[in-house]
N, C-alpha and C positions, 0 to 999 in steps of 0.2 A: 739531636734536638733541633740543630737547625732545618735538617731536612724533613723532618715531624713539622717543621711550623711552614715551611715549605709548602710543602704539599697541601696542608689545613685552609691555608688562603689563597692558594692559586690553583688546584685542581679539584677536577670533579673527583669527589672517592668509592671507593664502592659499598656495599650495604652490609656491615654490621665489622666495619672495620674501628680503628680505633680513632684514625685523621677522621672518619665521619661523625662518631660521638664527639669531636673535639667540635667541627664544625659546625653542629645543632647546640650543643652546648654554650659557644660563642656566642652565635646566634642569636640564643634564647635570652643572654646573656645581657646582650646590648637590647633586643628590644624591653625586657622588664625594666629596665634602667629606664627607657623614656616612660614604660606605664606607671613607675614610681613617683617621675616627675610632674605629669600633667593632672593628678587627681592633685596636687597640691597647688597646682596654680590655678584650677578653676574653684578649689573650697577655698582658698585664702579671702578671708574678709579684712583684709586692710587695703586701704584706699589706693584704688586704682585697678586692681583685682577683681574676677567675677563673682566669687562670693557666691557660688551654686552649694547646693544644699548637698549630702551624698546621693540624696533619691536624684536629685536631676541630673546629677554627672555619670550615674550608676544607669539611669536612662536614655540618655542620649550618646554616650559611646558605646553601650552595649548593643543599641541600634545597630550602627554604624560596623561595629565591629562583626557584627553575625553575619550583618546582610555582607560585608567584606569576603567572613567565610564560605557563604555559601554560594556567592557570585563564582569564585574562583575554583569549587570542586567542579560547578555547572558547566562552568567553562571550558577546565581542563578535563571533564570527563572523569572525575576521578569516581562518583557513583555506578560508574561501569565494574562493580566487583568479580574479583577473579575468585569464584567461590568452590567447596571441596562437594558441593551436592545440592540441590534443591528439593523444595519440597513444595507440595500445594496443599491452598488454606482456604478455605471460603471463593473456591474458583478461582483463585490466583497461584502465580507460583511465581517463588523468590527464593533467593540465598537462603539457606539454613541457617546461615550468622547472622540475617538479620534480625533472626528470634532473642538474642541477647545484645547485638550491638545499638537497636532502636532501645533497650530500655536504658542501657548507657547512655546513650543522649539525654533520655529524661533526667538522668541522674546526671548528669552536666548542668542540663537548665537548673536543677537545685544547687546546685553548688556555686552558680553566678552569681547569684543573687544574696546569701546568706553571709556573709563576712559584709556585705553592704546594710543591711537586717540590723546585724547586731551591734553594730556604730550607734544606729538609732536608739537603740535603749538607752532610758533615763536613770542608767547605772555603768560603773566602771568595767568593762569586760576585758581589763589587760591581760587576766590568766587565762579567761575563756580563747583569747585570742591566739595566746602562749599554745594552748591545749590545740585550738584548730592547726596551729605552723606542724607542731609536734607529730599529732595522727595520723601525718601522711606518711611520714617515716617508720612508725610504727605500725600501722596495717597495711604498708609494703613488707616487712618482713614477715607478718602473721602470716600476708599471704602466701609466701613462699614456704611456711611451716606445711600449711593447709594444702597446698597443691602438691607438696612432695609427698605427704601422707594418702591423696588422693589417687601420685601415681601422674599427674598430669604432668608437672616439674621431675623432668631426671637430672637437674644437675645440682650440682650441691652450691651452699650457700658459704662463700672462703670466710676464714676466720679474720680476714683483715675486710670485710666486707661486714662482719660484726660488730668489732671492733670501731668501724667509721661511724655507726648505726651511736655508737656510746658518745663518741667524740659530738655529732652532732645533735644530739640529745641534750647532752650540757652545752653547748653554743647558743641553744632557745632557751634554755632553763636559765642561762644566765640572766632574762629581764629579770628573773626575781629577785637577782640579790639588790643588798640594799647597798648600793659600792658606796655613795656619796656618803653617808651615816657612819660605815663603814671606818671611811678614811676619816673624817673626823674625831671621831672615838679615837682611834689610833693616834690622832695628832696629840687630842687633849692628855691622854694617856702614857703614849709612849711604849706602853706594853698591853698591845693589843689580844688580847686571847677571848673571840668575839661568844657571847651566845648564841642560839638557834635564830630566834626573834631580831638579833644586833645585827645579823650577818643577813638575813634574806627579810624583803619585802613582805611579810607577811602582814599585810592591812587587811581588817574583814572586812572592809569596803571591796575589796578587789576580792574577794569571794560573793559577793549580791547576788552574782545571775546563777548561783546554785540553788535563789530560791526563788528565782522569779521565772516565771511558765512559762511565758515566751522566748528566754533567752534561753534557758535548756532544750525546748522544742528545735530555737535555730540550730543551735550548735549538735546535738541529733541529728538532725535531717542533714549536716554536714557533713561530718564523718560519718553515718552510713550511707551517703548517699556517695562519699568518695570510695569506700570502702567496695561496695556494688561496681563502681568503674574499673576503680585498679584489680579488681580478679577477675571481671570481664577481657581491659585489655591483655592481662596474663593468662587468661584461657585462651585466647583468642592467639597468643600468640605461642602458648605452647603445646597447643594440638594442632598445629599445622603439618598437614602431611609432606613429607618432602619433595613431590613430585607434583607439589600445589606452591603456586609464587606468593611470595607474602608479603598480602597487598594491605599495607598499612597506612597508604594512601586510600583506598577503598572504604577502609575501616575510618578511619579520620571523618569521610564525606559522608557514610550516610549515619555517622554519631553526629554531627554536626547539622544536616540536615531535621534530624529528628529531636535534636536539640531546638533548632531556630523553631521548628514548628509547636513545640511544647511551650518555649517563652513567649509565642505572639499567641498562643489559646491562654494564656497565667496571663497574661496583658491586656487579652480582651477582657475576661471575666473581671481585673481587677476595677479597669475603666468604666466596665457599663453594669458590674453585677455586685460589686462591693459598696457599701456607706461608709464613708467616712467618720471619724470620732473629733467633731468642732474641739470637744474638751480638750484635745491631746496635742499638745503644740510639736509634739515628733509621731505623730501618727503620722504613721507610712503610705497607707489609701489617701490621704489627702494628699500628700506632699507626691505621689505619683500620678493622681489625678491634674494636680495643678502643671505637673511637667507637660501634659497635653493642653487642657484649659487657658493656662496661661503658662506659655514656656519663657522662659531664659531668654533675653537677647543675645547673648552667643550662645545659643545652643546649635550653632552649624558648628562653631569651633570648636564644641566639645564633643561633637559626632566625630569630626576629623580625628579628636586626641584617640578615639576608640580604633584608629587604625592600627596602629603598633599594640595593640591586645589582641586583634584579630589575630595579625603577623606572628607575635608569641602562642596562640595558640597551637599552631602548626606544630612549632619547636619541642613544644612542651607533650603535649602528645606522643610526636616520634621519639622522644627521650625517654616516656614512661614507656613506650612500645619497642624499645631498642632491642635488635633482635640478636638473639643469643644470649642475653644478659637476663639475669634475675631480677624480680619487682625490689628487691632490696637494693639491689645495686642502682637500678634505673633509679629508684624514687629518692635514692640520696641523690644521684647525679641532678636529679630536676631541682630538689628544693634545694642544695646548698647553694648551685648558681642564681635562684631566688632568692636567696639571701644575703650574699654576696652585693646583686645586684642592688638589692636595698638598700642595703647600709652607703652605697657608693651614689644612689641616687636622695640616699638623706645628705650625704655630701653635698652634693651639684645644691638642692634645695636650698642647703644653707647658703652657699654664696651666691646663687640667682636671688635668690627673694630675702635674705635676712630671714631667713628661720632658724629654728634650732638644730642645733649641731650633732652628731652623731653622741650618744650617749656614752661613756666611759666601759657599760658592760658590750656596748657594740663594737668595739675596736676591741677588746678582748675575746669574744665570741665568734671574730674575723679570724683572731690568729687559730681559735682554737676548727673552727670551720678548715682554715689551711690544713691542720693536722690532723680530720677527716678525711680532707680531698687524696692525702699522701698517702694513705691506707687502702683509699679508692686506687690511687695508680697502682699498686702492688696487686691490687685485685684485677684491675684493667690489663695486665702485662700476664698473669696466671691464666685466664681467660680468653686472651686473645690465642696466648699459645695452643690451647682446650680447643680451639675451633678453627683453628689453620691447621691443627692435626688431624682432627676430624671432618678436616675439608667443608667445613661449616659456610666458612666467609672466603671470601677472594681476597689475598694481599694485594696491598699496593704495590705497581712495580718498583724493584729493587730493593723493596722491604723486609728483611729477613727479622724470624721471632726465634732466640733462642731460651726453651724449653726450659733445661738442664746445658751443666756447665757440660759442650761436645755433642748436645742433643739436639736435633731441630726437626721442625715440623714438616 
């Protein structure tokens, strides 16, 4: 173990080891922690605080944060793709991936923007929210149903990679119960034997945007717009030929490029080709309108906070793209350290600013989170084996993975 944590923080590792997954994971880890923490200090409206709306904080670090991403593939070269074939279009000729990795970007730009959307409605979306955390996990493993049946996925999906998929299922599911009610009942009583209703949150307030048409439209266009990405980046990464490098740096830069230039086309038309709704005191045209018209006084400081989103994007990417590994494995690995991450930056929240404190179902949800990650390690040690056998990955030196007890790779 110590020479595991050894290696994680002080060497470079190599590509689709397991010190590497721990290193992106980290990573990813610390930077969502600070993007947990800065949307709460520029929306806090108590005195002294900037008191930005979601539209202009949702505006001015996603600025920052694109132009962050796209500076840095332009930079490093990474749009120089190492591609398995070309083809020509309209007198041009380019990568054959970039016929499915540009529509990934577009479907990145929807997905930025939509969990900032559905804040604004003038209705309770706690489950709608529950359902967006949830469907990443769940159309990670669809997809791996789907690509195996297709043929594109040859490797199997481990039953403790299941197994975790259950575990972190109910660690979201847990916002619904109703704990505090809960335990009251139990006090007044003594003998607790709850009902349906007594034990989970079921308010039909928190079911509203099942009827309202624009909160269905965003959350829609959410999950399939995620759903479009993640069998993108798993086609993309499991029909690679193997005498082709797999450039998922390539694939990051020009999803990312094609991203940036879909949000600044949705940005222009919204600026100079949409009317605003006076009536609607959370109408979204205006209040993105007026982030230009009339911005924010620190709206440089909250371009800055969109750095560490930018930096997260990288992480998050190469986790859902982690090569050798299944969309189900990957997409647990991404979102439980996003949630992790959260609950520890609702922490920090609380005692920086006097806010509220991590909920009772979230320290429960944490433990139960750990007892997905541990199903993950048993998948992560089965797997690693799978692909140092098969000469898939390069060990680290002095790394040995024992298979079976006397077996090795």
């Amino acid at each position: 173990m110590l020479k595991l944590a050894k290696t994680v923080f002080t060497q470079k590792t190599h590509d689709g080891t397991t010190e590497r997954l721990l290193q992106l994971a980290l990573a990813y880890f610390a930077t969502y922690i600070v993007t947990g923490i800065a949307p709460k200090y520029f929306m806090n409206t108590a005195p002294g605080y900037p008191a930005m709306n979601e539209v202009q904080y949702m505006v001015y670090s996603t600025l920052l944060s694109s132009l962050f991403c796209v500076s840095l593939v332009i930079v490093w070269k990474w749009y120089r793709f190492q591609s398995q074939g070309r083809i020509t279009a309209l007198g041009l000729t380019f990568p054959k991936e970039f016929l499915y990795i540009i529509p990934s970007g577009i479907c990145t730009a929807v997905v930025i923007p939509t969990t900032t959307l559905m804040y604004l409605l003038p209705i309770s979306v706690m489950v709608a929210m529950i359902i967006m955390r949830a469907s990443i996990i769940v159309i990670s493993r669809l997809i791996d149903s789907i690509q195996i049946r297709q043929g594109i996925l040859t490797k199997t999906v481990y039953w403790e990679e299941n197994v975790a998929v259950v575990f972190a299922l109910f660690a979201v599911a847990l916002q619904l119960l109703n704990f505090k009610g809960a335990v009251s009942l139990l006090r007044e009583t003594r003998c607790f034997i709850p009902s349906f209703n007594q034990l989970f949150a079921f308010d039909p307030g928190n079911f509203a945007f099942v009827r309202n048409a624009a909160a269905m439209t965003i959350l829609i266009s959410y999950i399939v717009a995620y759903a479009i990405r993640i069998y993108i980046m798993n086609y993309f990464k499991n029909t690679r030929a193997k005498d082709v490098p797999y450039d998922n740096k390539g694939f990051f830069a020009i999803e990312q490029l094609s991203a940036s230039a879909a949000m600044l086309l949705a940005t222009l038309a919204v600026v100079f080709l949409m009317t605003p709704d006076p009536a609607n005191p959370k109408d979204f045209v205006a209040a993105f309108q007026s982030s230009f018209n009339a911005p924010h006084a620190q709206w440089p400081q909250a371009a800055l906070a969109g750095i560490p989103y930018g930096i997260g994007a990288f992480f998050s990417v190469f986790l859902f793209m982690f090569k050798g590994r299944t969309a189900t494995f990957a997409g647990l690995v991404n979102r439980l350290t996003s949630l992790i991450a959260g609950t520890i930056a609702t922490l920090a929240v609380f005692f920086l600013m006097a806010a509220k404190p991590p909920k009772p179902e979230d320290w429960i949800g944490l433990g139960v989170i750990f007892i997905a990650i541990y199903f993950l390690a048993l998948a992560e040690k089965k797997r690693a084996c799978e692909l140092a056998a098969a000469h898939e990955i390069e060990l680290e030196p002095g790394t040995e993975i024992v298979c079976d007890p006397g077996k090795k790779p």
